[in-house]
C-alpha angles and dihedrals in degrees: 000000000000117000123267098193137053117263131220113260113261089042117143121224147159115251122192117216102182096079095101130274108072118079124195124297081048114065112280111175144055112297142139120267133171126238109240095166122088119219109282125225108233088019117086118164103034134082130180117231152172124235123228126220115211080196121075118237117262084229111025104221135180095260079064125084130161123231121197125212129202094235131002119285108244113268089020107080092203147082113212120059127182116232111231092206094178093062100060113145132172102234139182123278079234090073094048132090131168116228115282121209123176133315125269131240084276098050092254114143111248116216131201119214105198131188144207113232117251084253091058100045095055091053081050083051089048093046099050088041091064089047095063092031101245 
């Protein structure tokens, strides 16, 4: 179910690419990316953000860093992810899901709203600096 409300920078989230729009070489699937963008004001239902990659680059370039997570984000099986700073876009809360988990004892879905540390989320700065050559 998409998002109906603005997200901290630094949020990580699942976008979904596939909705139409966006055509290969540009993402096109289902992957975690991280919100860089602050609520606007003027601006309601869109948020920038930075795909992840659960793959590392082949060559690893300024415009790549690597984020580590605590545990796993539900449907990647793994915690690392490389961030593909070249490829931002600001997308549709349409496009965009938090985490679900399981259900609780009352068959709501639970949802995780994880976030990147401060630390983390200067290299991602850096790295998107470099790919618009700033």
């Amino acid at each position: 179910m998409p998002i109906k409300f603005d997200v901290k920078p630094r949020t990580v989230l699942l976008c979904d690419y596939s909705k139409g729009g966006f055509r290969a070489p540009e993402m096109v699937k289902r992957r975690p990316v991280i919100a860089i963008s602050p609520r606007l004001r003027h601006r309601t239902g869109l948020v920038t953000v930075v795909p992840l990659s659960t793959t590392k680059p082949e060559r690893v370039a300024d415009h790549h860093c690597k984020v580590t997570f605590q545990k796993p984000l539900p449907r990647f099986p793994v915690q690392e992810c490389w961030v593909k700073a070249d490829m931002i876009a600001t997308v549709s809360f349409g496009r965009l899901d938090l985490f679900s988990t399981d259900r609780d004892q009352n068959g709501k879905r639970k949802y995780l709203t994880p976030l990147i540390s401060e630390e983390e989320f200067e290299h991602v700065k850096a790295c998107i600096r470099v790919s618009l050559g700033f």
